[in-house]
C-alpha positions as CSV (number, residue, x, y, z in Angstrom):
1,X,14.1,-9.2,27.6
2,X,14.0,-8.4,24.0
3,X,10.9,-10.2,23.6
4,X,9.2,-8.3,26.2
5,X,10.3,-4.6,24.5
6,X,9.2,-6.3,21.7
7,X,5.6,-6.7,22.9
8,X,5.3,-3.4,24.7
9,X,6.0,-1.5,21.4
10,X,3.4,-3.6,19.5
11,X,0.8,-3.1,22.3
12,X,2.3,1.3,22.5
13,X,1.8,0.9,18.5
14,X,-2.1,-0.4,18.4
15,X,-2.9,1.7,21.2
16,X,-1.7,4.6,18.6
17,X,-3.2,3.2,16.1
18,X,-6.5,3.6,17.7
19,X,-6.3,6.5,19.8
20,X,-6.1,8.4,16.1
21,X,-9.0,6.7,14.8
22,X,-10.9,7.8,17.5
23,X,-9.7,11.2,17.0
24,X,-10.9,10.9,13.4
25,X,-14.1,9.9,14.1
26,X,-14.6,12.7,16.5
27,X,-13.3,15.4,14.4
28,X,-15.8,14.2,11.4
29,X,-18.5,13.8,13.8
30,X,-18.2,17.3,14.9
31,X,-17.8,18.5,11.2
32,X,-20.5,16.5,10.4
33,X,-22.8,18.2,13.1
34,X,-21.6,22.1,12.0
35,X,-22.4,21.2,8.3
36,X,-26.2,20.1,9.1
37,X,-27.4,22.3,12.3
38,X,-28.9,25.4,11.0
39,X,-26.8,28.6,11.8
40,X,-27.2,30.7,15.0
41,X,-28.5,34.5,13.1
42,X,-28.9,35.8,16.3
């Protein structure tokens, strides 16, 4: 039983882990793409 919880948190952990690396790449991305498109002076 205990090893079982055991690998459910490791597996709930990494899935964390890289759920917020994707976030970060996203957010940069998008800064990345406002910094270089050339504004809207409509």
């Amino acid at each position: 039983m205990f090893k079982k919880l055991l690998i459910l948190v490791g597996v709930v952990g990494v899935a964390a882990v890289v759920a917020k690396k994707i976030k970060a790449s996203n957010d940069e991305r998008a800064l990345w793409h406002e910094a270089t498109t050339a504004p809207d002076l409509r």
